[in-house]
SEKEKOL-386334 format. One record per residue (C-alpha): residue number from 0; residue in one letter; x, y, z. Coordinates in steps of 0.5 Angstrom, whole numbers, plus 500, padded with zeros to 3 digits. Layout:
<recs>
<NUM, "A", <X, Y, Z>> ...
</recs>
This chain:
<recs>
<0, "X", <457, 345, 515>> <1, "X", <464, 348, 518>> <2, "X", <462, 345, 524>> <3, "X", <461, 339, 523>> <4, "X", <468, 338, 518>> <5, "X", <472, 340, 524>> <6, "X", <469, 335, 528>> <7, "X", <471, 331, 523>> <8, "X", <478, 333, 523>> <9, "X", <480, 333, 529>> <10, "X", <476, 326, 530>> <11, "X", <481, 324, 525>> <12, "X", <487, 326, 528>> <13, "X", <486, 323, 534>> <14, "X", <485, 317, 530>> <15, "X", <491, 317, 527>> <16, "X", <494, 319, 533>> <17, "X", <492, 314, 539>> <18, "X", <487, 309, 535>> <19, "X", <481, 308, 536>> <20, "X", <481, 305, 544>> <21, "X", <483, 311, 546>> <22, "X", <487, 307, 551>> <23, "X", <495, 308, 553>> <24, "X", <499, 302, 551>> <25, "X", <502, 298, 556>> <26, "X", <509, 296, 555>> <27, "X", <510, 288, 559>> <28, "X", <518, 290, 558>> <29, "X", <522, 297, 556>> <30, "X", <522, 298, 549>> <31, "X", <529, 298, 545>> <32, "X", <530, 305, 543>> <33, "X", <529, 304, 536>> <34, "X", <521, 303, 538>> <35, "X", <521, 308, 543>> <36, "X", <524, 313, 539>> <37, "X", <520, 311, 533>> <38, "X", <513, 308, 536>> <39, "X", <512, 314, 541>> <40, "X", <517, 321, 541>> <41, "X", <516, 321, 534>> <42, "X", <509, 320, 535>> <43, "X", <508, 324, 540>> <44, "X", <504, 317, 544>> <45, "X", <505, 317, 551>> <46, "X", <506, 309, 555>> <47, "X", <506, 305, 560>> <48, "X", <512, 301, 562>> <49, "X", <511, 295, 567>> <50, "X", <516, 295, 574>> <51, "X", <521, 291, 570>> <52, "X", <525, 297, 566>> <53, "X", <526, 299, 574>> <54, "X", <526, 293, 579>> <55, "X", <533, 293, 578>> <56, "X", <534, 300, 582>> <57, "X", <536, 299, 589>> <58, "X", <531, 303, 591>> <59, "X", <525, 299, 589>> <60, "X", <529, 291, 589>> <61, "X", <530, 293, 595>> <62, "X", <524, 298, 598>> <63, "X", <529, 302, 600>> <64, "X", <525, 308, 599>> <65, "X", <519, 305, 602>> <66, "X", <524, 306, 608>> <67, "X", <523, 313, 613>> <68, "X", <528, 311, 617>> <69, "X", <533, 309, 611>> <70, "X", <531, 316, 607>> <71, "X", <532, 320, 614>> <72, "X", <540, 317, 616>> <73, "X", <542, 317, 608>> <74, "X", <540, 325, 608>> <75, "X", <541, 327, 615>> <76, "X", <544, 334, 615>> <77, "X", <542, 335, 609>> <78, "X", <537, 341, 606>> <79, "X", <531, 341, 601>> <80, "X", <526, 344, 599>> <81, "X", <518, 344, 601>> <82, "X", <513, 347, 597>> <83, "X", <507, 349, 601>> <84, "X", <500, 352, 599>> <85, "X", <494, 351, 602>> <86, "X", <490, 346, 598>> <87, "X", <495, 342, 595>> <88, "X", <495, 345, 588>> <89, "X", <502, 348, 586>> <90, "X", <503, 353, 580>> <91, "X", <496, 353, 579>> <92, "X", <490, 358, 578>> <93, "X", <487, 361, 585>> <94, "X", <481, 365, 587>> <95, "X", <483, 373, 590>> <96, "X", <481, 374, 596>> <97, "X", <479, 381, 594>> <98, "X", <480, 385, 587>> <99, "X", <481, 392, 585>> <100, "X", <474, 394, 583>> <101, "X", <471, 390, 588>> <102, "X", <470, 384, 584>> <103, "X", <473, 377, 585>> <104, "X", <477, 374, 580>> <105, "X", <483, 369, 579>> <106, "X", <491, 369, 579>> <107, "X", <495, 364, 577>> <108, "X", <499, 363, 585>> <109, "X", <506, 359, 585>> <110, "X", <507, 355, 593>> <111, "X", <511, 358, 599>> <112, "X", <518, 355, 598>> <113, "X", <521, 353, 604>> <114, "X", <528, 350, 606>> <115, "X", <529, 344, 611>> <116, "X", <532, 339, 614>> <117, "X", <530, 333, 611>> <118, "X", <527, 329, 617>> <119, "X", <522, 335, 617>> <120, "X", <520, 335, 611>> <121, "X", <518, 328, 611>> <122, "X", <514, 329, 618>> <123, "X", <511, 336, 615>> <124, "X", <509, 332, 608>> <125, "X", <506, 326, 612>> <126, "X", <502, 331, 618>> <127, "X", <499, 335, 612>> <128, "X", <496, 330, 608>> <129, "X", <490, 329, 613>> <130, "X", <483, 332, 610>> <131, "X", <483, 337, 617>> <132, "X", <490, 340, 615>> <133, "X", <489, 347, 612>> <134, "X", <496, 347, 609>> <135, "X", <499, 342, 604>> <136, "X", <507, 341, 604>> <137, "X", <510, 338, 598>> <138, "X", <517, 337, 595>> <139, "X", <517, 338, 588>> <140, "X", <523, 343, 587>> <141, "X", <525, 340, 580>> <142, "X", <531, 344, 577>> <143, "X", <535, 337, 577>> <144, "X", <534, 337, 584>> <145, "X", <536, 330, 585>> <146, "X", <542, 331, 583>> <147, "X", <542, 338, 587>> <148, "X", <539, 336, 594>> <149, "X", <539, 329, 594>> <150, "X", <544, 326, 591>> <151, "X", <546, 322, 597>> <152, "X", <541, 318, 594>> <153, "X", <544, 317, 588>> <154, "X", <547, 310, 588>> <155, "X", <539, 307, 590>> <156, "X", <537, 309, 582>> <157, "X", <540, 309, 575>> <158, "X", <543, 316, 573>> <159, "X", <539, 315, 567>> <160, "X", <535, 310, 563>> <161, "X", <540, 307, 557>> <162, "X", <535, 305, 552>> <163, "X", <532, 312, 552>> <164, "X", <539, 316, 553>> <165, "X", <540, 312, 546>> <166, "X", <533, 313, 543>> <167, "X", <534, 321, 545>> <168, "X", <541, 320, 544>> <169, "X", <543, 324, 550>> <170, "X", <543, 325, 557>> <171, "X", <538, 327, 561>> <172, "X", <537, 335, 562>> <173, "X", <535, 335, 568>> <174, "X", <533, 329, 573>> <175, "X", <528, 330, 579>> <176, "X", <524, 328, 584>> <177, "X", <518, 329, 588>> <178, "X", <516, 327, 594>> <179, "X", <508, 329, 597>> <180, "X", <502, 326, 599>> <181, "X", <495, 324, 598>> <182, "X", <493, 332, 597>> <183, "X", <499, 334, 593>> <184, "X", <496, 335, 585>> <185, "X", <500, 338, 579>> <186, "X", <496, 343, 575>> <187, "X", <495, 342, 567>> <188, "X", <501, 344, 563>> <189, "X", <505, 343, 557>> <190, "X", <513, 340, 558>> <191, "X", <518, 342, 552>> <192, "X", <521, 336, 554>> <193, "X", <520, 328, 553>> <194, "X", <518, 326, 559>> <195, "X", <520, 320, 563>> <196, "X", <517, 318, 570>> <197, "X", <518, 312, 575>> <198, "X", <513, 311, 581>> <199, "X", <519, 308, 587>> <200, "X", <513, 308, 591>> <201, "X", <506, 310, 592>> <202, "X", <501, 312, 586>> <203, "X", <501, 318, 582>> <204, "X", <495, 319, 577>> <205, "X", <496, 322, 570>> <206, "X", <491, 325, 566>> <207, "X", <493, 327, 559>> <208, "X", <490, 330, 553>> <209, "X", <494, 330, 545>> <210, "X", <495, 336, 542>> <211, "X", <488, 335, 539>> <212, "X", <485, 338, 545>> <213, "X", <489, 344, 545>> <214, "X", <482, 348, 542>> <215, "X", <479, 347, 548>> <216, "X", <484, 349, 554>> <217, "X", <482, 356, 554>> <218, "X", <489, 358, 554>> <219, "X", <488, 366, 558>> <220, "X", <493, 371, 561>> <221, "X", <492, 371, 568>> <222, "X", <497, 376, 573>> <223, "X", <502, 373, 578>> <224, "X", <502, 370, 585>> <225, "X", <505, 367, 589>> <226, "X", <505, 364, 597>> <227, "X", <510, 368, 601>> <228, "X", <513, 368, 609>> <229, "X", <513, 374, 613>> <230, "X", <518, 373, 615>> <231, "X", <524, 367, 615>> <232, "X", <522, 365, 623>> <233, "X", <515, 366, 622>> <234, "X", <509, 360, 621>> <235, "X", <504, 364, 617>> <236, "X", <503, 363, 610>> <237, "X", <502, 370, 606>> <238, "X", <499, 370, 600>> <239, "X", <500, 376, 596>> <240, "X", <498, 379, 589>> <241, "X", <503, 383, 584>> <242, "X", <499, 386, 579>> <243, "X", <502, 387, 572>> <244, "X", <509, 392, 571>> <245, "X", <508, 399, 571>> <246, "X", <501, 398, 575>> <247, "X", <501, 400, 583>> <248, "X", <503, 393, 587>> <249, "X", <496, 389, 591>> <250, "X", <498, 385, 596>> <251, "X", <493, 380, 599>> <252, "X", <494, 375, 603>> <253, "X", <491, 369, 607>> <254, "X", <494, 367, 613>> <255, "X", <496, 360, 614>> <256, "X", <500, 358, 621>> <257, "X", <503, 351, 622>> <258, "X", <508, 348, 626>> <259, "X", <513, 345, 624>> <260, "X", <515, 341, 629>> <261, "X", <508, 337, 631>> <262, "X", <506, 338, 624>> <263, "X", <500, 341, 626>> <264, "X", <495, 347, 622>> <265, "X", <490, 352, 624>> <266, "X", <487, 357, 619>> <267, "X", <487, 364, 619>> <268, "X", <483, 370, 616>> <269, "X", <483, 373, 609>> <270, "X", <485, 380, 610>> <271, "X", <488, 386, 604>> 
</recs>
């Protein structure tokens, strides 16, 4: 009986919510931002906006972000920052090579960041969406990188989109940009921000839960780890374990080399 009133609660819910369609509502034009603040922030609803809210940007009217040889002279000498792990999920739960107690279990891993010119990172990026690469290059530093390490390319979009700055009634906080390939995935999570992303080219695929789903993520405790360099020169791709505070320090590591200039990888071995 208790289960069955719960079924029925969260069916209402998500009713109430998104309708019955399940279906994400689909804007033909950008919203005015008494809409947008009242028919989705305060509904929490997420939409899609069709490509006029941005054809007006530089860098879609005039493709010229579709453009490497454009990117890679209006960024020349110019550093940013690469994320690389070895199959593409960044800040996501991975298998341990080995445990403690001779067990196998996960952690949750953030990627190797490295800094590089530009044109490398584009080069990397592309060389590594190919199934046979063992590595997978990814720029996604957030922290308002647009405006930190590309903001050369700041005259090729808006600074903000107005009628959300009104609906929000500010400016963004931060503002970012995420370049990868077709391997590149961003695990589960949940932002305290209201969200806004435009594709400029290429895909990018969104799979959203409502908050009614929240009972059924599993939310766990898991320890820290990240993907390191040995050492600034080195192409090898450590990955190493730090267990909780005031517990002795594992470190386990698996062994990618790549290199940079021809955008090659080979793996390999999984050592403690």
């Amino acid at each position: 009986m208790e289960e069955r009133r719960l079924r029925d609660l969260w069916k209402e819910a998500r009713e109430l919510s998104f309708g019955t369609s399940g279906e994400v509502e689909r804007l033909e034009s950008p919203p005015t931002p008494l809409r947008f603040l009242r028919d989705y922030v305060a509904a929490n609803k997420p939409c899609v906006i069709s490509r006029a809210a941005t054809i007006h940007w530089p860098a879609i009217a005039r493709s010229l972000w579709s453009d490497d040889a454009y990117l890679c002279r209006a960024l020349n000498g110019r550093s940013v920052s690469v994320h690389l792990t070895p199959h593409g999920r960044a800040d996501s739960l991975a298998p341990l090579p080995s445990a403690p107690d001779g067990g196998r279990g996960l952690c949750f891993a953030s990627a190797c960041s490295r800094s590089m010119e530009f044109s490398e990172a584009l080069h990397i990026i592309a060389a590594t969406g190919s199934p046979s690469s063992p590595v997978v290059a990814y720029a996604q530093q957030q922290n308002d990188c647009f405006r930190a390490e590309y903001s050369a390319l700041a005259a090729d979009v808006e600074p903000h989109i107005p009628w959300a700055t009104e609906a929000l009634a500010c400016l963004p906080d931060a503002v970012n940009l995420w370049i990868g390939n077709g391997r590149s995935e961003t695990s589960f999570h949940k932002d305290h921000y209201e969200n806004l992303y435009v594709v400029v080219t290429g895909k990018k695929h969104f799979l959203l839960l409502p908050p009614t789903e929240a009972h059924r993520l599993y939310v766990r405790s898991y320890p820290a780890a990240q993907y390191v360099a040995r050492t600034s020169s080195s192409s090898e791709v450590l990955f190493s374990l730090y267990w909780p505070l005031r517990s002795p320090q594992l470190v386990l590591f698996l062994m990618v080399r790549y290199a940079a200039g021809n955008g090659r990888a080979e793996a390999g071995n999984v050592g403690a």
